[in-house]
MIDOSE-1310 file (N, C-alpha, C; in nm, 2 decimals, decimal comma, always signed):
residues 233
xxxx	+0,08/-0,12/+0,00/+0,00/+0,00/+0,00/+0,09/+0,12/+0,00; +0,06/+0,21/-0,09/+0,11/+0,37/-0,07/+0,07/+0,43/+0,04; +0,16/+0,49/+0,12/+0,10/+0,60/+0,21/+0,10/+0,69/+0,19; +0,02/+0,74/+0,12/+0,00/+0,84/+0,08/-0,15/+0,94/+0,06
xxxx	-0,24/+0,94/+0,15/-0,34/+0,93/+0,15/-0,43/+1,06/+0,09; -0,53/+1,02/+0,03/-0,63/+1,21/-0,02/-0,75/+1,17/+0,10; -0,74/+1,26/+0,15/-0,88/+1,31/+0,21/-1,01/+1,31/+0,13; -1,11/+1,21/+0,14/-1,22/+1,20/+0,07/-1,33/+1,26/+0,10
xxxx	-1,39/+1,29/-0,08/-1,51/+1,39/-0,01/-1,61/+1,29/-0,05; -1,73/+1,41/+0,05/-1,88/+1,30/+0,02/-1,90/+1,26/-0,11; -1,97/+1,17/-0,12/-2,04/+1,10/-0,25/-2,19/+1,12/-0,21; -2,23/+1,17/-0,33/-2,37/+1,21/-0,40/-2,49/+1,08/-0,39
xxxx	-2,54/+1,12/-0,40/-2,72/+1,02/-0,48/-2,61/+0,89/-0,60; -2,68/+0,74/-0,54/-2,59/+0,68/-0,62/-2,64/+0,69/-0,76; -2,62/+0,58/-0,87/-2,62/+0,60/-0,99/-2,78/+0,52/-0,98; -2,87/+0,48/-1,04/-2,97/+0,39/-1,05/-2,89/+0,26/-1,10
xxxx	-2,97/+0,13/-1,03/-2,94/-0,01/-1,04/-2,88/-0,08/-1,18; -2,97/+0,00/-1,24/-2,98/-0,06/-1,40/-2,88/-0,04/-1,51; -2,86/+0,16/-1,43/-2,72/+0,16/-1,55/-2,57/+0,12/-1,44; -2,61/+0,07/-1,32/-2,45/+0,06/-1,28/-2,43/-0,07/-1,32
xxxx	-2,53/-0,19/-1,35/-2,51/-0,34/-1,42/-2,50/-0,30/-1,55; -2,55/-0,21/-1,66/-2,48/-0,21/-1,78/-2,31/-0,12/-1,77; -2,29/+0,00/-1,70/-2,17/+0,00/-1,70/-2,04/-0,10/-1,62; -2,06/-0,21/-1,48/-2,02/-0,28/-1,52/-2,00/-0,37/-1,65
xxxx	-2,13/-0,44/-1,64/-2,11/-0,54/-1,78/-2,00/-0,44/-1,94; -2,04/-0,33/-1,93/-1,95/-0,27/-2,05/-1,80/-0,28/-1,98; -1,75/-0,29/-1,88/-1,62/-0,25/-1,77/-1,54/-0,43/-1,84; -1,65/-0,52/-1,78/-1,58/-0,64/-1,85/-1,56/-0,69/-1,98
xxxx	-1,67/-0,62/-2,04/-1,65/-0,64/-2,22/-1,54/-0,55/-2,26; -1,50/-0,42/-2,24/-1,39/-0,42/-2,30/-1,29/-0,47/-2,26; -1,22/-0,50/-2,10/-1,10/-0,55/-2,06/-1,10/-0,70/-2,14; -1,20/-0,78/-2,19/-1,20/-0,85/-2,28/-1,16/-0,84/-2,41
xxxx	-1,19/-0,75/-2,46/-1,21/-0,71/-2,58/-1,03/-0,64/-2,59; -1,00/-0,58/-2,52/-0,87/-0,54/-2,57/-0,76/-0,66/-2,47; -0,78/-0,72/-2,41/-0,70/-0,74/-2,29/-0,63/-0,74/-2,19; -0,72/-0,59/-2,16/-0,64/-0,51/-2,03/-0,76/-0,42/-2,03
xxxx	-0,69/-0,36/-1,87/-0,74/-0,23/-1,84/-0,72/-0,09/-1,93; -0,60/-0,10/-1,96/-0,57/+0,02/-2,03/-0,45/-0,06/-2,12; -0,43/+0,07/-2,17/-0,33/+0,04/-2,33/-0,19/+0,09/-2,33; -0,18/+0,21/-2,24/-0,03/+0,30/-2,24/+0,07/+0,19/-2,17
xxxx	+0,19/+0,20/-2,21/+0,30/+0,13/-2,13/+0,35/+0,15/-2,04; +0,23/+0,13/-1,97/+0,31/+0,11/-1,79/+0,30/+0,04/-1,68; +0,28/-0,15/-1,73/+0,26/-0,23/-1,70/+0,36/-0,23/-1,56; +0,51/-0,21/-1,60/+0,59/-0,22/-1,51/+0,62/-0,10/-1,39
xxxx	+0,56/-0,01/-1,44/+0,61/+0,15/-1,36/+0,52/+0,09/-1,23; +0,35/+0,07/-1,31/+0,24/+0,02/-1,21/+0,24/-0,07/-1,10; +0,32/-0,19/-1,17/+0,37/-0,30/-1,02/+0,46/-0,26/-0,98; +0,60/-0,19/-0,99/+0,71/-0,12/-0,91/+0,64/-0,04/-0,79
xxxx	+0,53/+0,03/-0,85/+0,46/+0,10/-0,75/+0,45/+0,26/-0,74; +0,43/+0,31/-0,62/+0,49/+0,50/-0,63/+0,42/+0,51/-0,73; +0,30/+0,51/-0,80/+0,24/+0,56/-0,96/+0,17/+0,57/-0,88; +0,11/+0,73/-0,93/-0,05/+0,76/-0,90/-0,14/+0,78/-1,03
xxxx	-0,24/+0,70/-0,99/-0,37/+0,76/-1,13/-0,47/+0,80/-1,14; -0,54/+0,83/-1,18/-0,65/+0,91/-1,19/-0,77/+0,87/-1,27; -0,82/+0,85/-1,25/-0,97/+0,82/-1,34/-1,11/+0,94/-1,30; -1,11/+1,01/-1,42/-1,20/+1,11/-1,46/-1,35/+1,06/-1,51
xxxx	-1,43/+1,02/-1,40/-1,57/+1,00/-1,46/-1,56/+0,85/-1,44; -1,58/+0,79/-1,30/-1,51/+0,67/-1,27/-1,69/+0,65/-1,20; -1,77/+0,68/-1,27/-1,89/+0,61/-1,23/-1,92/+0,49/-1,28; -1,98/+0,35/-1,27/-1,91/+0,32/-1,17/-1,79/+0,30/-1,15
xxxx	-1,70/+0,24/-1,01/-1,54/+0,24/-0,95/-1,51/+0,17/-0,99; -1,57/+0,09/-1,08/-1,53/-0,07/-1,11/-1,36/-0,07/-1,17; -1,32/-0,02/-1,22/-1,19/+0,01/-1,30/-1,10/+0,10/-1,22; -1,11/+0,18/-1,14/-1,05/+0,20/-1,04/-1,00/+0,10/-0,93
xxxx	-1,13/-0,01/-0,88/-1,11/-0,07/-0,81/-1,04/-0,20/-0,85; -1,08/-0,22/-0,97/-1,01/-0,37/-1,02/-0,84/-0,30/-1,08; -0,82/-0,19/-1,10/-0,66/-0,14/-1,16/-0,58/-0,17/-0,96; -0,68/-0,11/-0,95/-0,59/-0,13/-0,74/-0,58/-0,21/-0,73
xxxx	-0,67/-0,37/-0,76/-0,63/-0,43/-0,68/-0,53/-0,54/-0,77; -0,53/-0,46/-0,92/-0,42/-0,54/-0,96/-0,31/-0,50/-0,95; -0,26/-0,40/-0,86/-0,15/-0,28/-0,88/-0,17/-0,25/-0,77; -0,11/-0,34/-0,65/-0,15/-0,29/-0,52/+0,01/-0,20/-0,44
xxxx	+0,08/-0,19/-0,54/+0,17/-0,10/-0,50/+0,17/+0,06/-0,52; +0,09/+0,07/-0,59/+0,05/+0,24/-0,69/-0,07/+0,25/-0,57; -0,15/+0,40/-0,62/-0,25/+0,49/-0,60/-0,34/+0,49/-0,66; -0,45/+0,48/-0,66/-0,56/+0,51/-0,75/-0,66/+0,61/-0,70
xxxx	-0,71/+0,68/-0,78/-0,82/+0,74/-0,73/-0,90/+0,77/-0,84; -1,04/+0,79/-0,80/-1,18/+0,79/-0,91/-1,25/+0,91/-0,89; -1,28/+0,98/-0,95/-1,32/+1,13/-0,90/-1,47/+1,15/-1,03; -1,60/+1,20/-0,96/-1,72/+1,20/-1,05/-1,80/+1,27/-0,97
xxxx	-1,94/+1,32/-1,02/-2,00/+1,42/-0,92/-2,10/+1,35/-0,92; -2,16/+1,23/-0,97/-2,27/+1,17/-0,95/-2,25/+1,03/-0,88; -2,11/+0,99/-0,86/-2,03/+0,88/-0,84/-2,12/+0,83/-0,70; -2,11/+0,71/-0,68/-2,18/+0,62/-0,52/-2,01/+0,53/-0,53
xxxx	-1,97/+0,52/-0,38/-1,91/+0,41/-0,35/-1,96/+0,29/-0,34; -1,89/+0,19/-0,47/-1,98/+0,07/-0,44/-1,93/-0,09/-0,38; -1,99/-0,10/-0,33/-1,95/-0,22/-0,22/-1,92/-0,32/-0,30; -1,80/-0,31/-0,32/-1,70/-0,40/-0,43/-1,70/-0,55/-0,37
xxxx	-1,71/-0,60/-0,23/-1,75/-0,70/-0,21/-1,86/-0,82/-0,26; -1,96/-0,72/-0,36/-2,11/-0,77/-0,40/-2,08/-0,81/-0,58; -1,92/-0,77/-0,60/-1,89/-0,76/-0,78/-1,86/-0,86/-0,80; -1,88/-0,95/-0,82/-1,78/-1,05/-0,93/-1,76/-1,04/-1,04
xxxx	-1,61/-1,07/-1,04/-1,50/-1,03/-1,19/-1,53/-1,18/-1,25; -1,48/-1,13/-1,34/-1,41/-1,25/-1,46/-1,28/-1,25/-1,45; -1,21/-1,21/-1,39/-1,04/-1,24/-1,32/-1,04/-1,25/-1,19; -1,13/-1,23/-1,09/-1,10/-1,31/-0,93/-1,25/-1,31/-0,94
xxxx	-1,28/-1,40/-0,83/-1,38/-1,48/-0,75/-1,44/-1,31/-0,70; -1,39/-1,23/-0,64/-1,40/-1,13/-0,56/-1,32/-1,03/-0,60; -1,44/-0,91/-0,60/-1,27/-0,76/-0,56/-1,32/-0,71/-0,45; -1,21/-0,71/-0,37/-1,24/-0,68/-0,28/-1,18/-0,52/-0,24
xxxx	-1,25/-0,43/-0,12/-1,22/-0,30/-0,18/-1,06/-0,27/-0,12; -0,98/-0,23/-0,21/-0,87/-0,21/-0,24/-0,85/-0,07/-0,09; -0,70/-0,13/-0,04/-0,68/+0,03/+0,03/-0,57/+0,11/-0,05; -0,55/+0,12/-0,15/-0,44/+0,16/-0,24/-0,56/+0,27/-0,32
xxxx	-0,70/+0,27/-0,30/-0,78/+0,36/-0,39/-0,86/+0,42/-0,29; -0,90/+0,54/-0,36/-1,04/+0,60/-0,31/-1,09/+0,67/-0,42; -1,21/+0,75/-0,35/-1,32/+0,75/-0,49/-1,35/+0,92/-0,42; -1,34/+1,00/-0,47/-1,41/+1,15/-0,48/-1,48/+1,20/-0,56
xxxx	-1,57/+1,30/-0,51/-1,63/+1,37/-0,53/-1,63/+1,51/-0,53; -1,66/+1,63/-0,66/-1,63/+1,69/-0,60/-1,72/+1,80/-0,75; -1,75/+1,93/-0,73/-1,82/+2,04/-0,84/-1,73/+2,17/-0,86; -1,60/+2,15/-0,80/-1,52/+2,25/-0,84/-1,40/+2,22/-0,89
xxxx	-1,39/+2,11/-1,02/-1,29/+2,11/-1,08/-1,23/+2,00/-0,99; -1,12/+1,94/-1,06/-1,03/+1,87/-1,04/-0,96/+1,90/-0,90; -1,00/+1,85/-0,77/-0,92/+1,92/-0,69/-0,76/+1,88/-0,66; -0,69/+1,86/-0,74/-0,51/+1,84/-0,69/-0,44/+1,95/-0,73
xxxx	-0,32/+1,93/-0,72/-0,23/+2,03/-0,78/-0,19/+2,00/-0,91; -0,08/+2,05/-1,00/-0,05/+2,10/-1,13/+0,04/+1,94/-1,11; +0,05/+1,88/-1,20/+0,16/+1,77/-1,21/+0,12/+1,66/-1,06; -0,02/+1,59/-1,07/+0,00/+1,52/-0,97/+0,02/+1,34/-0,97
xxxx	-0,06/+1,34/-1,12/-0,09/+1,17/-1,14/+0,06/+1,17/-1,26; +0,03/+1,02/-1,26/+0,12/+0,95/-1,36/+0,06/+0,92/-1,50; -0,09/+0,86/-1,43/-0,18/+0,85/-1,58/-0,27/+0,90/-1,54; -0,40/+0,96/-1,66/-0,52/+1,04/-1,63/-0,56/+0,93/-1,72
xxxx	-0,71/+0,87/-1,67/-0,77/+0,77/-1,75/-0,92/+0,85/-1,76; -1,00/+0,83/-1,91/-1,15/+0,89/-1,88/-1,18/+0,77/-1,97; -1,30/+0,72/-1,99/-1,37/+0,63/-2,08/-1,53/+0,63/-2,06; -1,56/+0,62/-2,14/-1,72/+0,69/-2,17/-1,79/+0,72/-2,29
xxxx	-1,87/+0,71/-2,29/-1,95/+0,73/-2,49/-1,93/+0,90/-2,52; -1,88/+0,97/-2,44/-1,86/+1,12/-2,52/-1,83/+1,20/-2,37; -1,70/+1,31/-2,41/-1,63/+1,39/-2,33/-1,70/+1,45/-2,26; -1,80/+1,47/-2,16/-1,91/+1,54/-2,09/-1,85/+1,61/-1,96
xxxx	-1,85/+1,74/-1,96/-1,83/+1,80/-1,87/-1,90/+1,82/-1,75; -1,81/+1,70/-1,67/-1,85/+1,60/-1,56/-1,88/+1,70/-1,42; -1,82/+1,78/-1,45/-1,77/+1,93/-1,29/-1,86/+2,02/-1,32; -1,91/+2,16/-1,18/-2,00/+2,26/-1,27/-1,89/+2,35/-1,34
xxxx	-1,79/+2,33/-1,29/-1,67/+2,44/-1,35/-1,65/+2,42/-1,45; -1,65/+2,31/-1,52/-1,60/+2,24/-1,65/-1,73/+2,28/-1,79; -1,74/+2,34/-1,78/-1,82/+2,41/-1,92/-1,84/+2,32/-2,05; -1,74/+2,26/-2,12/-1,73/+2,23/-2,23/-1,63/+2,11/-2,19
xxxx	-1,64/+1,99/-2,37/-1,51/+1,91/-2,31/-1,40/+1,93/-2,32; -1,36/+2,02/-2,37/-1,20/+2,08/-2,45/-1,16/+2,10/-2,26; -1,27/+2,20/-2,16/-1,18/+2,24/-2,06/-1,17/+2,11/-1,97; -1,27/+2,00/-1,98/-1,23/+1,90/-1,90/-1,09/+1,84/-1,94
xxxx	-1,07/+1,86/-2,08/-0,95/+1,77/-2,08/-0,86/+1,87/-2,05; -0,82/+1,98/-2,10/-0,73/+2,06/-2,01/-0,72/+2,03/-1,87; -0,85/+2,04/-1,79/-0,80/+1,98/-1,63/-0,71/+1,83/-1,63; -0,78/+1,77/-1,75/-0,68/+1,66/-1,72/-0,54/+1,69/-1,72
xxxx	-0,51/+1,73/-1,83/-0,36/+1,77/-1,89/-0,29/+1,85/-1,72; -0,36/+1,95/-1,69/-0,30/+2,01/-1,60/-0,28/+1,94/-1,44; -0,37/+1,82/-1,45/-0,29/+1,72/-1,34/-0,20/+1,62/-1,35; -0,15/+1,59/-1,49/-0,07/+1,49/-1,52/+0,09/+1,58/-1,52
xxxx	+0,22/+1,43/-1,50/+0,27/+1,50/-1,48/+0,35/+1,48/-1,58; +0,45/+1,57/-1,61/+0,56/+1,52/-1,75/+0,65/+1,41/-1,74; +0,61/+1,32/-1,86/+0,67/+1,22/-1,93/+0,52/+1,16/-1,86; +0,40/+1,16/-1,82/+0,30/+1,08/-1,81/+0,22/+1,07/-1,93
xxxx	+0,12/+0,99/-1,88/+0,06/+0,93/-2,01/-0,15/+0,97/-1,95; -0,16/+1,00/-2,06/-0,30/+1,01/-2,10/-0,39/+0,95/-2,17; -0,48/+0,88/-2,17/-0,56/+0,77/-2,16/-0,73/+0,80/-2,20; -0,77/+0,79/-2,31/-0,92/+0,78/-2,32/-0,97/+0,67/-2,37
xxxx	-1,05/+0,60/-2,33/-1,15/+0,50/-2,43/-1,27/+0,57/-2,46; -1,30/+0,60/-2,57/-1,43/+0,63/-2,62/-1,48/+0,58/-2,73; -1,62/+0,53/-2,71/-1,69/+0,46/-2,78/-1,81/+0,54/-2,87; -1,80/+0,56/-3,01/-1,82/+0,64/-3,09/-1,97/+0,60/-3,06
xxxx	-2,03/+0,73/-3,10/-2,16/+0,67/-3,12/-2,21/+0,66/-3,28; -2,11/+0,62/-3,31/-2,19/+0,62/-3,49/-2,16/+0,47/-3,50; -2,24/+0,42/-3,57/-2,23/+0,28/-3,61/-2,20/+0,26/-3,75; -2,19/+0,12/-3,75/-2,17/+0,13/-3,97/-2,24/+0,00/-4,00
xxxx	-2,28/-0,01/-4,10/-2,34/-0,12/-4,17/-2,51/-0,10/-4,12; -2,61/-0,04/-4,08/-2,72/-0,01/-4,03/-2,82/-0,08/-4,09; -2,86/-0,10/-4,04/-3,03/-0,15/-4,11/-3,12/-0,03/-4,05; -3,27/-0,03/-4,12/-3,30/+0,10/-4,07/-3,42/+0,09/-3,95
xxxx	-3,40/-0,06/-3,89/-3,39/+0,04/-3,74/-3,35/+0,07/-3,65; -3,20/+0,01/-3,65/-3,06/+0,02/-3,58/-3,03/+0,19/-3,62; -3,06/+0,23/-3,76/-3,06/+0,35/-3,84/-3,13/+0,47/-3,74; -3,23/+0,40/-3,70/-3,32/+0,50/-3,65/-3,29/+0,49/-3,49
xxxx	-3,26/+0,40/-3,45/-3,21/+0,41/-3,29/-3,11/+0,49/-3,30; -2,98/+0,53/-3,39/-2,91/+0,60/-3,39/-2,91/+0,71/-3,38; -2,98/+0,75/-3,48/-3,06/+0,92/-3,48/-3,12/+0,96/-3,39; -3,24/+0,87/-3,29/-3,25/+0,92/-3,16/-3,18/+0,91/-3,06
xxxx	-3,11/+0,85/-3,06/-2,99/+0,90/-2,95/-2,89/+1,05/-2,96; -2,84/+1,06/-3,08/-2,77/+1,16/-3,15/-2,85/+1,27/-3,08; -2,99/+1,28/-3,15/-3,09/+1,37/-3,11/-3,15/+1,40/-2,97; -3,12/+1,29/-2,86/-3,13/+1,31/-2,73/-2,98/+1,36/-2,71
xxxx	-2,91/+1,37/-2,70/-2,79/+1,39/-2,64/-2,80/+1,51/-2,60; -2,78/+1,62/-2,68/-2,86/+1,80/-2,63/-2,93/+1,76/-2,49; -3,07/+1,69/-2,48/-3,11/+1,73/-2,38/-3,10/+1,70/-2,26; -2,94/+1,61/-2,25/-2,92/+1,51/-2,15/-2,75/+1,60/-2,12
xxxx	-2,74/+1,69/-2,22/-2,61/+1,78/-2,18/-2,49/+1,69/-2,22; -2,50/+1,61/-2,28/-2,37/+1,54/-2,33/-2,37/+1,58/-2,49; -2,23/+1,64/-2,45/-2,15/+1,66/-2,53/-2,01/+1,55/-2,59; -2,07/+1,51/-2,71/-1,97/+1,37/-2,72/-1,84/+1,49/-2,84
xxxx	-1,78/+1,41/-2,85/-1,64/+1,42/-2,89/-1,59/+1,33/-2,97; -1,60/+1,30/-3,09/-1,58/+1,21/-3,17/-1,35/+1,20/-3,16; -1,35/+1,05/-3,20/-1,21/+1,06/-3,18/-1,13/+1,12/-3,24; -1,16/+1,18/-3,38/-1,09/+1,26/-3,46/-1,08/+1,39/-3,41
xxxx	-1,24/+1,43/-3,38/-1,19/+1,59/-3,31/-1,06/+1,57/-3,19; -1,06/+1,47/-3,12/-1,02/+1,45/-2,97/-0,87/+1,47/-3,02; -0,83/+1,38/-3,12/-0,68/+1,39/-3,16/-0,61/+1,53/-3,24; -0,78/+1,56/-3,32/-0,69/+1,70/-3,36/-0,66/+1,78/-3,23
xxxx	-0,72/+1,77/-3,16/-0,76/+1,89/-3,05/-0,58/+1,88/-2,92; -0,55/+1,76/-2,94/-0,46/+1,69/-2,84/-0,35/+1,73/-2,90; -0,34/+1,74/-3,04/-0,21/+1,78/-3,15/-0,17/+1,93/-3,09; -0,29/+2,01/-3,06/-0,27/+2,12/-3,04/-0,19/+2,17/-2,91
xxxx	-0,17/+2,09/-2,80/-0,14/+2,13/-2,71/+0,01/+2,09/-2,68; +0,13/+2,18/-2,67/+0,25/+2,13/-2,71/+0,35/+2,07/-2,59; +0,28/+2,04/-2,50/+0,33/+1,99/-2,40/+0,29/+1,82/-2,37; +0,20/+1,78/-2,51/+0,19/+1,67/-2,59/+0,28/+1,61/-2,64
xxxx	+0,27/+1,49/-2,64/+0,36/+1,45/-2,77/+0,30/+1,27/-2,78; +0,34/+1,19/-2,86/+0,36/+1,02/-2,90/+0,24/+1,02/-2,88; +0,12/+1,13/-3,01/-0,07/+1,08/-2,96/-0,09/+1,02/-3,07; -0,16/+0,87/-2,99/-0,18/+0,75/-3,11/-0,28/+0,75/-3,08
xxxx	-0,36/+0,67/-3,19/-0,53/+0,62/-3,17/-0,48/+0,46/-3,19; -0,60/+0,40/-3,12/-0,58/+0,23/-3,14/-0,76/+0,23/-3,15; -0,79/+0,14/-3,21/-0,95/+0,12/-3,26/-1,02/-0,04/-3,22; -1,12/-0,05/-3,18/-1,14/-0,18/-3,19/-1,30/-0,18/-3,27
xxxx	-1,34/-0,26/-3,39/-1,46/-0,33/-3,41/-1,51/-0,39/-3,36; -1,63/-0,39/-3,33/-1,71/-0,49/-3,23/-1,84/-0,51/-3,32; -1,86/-0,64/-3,38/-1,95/-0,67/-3,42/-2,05/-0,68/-3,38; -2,25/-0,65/-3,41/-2,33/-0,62/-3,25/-2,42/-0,76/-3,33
xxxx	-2,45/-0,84/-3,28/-2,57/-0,96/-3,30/-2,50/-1,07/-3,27; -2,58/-1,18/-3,31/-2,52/-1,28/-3,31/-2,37/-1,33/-3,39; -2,38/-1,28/-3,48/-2,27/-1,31/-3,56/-2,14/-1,27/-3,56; -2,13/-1,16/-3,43/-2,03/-1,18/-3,38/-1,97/-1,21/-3,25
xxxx	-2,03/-1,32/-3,29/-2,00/-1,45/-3,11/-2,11/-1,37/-3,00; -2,04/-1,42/-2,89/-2,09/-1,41/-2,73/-2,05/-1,29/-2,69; -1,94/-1,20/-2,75/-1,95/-1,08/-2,72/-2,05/-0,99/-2,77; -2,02/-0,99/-2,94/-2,15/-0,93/-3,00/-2,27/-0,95/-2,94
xxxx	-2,36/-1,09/-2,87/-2,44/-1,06/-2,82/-2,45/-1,00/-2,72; -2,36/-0,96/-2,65/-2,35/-0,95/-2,53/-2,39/-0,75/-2,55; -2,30/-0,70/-2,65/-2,29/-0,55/-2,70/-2,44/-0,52/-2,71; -2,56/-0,63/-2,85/-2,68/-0,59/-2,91/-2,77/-0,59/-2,79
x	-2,73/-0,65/-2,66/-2,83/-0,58/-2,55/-2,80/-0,46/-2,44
């Protein structure tokens, strides 16, 4: 364990039942799907230890809690303004029997921005269907990801998964489920960020550098196995 501890703040109204079992279930289809947690190279910095990270929009902790408890020598922390701590005791993984809740993590809350200092994590991780300006401070997503940038520290690494909301190959009523989502999005205040804008926008900042994209297809029905079904519900 790090001693190194953040003072935690309260947690909010939890998430409803329904979407914290689909964002699990999405938590295990991708560590499936890619075969990890994350992608950047720092398998080894992470078990040596002394790494702190960050996860921006860690509702649910599930990924917070399962990176701690595989990396019980690092820090983790999960920071969200709608976030519930969840009794990690009641999860079962597809890599332990149990996760049990880690003391190497904690989970905050908080509506005024990012609260650390300038240069504090190793990695900033966010993943989510579109960059949504998760803080009241955070206006747009260009400034969330600036907060990210301004807590990472140099030579760290930055981390998004996002899952496009555009599909390909449609039939028309997959076609049409599309367009209503697109067209709810406004009134739910999400602001998605497609990955192209995300990379031009990342090019821009020069205290950037080595920005790759990695992609995965996911086939949605039957035909593309037990995952794909797993996606079309």
């Amino acid at each position: 364990m790090v001693d190194d501890p953040i003072d935690q703040i309260e947690i909010g109204n939890p998430i409803n039942e329904k979407d914290f079992n689909r964002l699990e279930l999405q938590h295990h289809l991708f560590r499936i799907i890619w075969n990890s947690n994350f992608s950047v190279p720092m398998q080894s910095q992470l078990s040596i230890g002394n790494t702190r990270v960050l996860e921006v929009g860690s509702c649910p902790t599930i990924w917070t809690f399962d990176m701690a408890s595989e990396y019980p020598l690092s820090t983790f922390v999960g920071i969200e303004n709608t976030s519930a701590i969840i009794n990690t005791s009641s999860i079962s993984s597809n890599y332990s029997s149990k996760i049990p809740e880690p003391r190497n993590a904690i989970v905050l809350q908080t509506n005024t921005g990012l609260p650390f200092p300038n240069e504090t994590f190793d990695l900033v991780y966010h993943k989510s269907t579109a960059i949504i300006p998760l803080l009241q401070c955070l206006h747009n997503p260009l400034n969330t990801i600036n907060q990210m940038i301004r807590v990472l520290k140099p030579g760290g690494w930055l981390e998004f998964m996002i899952i496009e909301k555009r599909w390909y190959n449609l039939g028309p009523i997959t076609q049409y489920m599309e367009n209503s989502y697109i067209e709810l999005c406004p009134s739910f205040k999400i602001n998605n960020l497609e990955c192209t804008q995300l990379e031009k926008y990342l090019h821009t900042k020069n205290d950037l550098s080595c920005i790759t994209i990695q992609t995965k297809e996911i086939p949605i029905g039957s035909f593309g196995g037990r995952i794909g079904e797993f996606v079309s519900h």
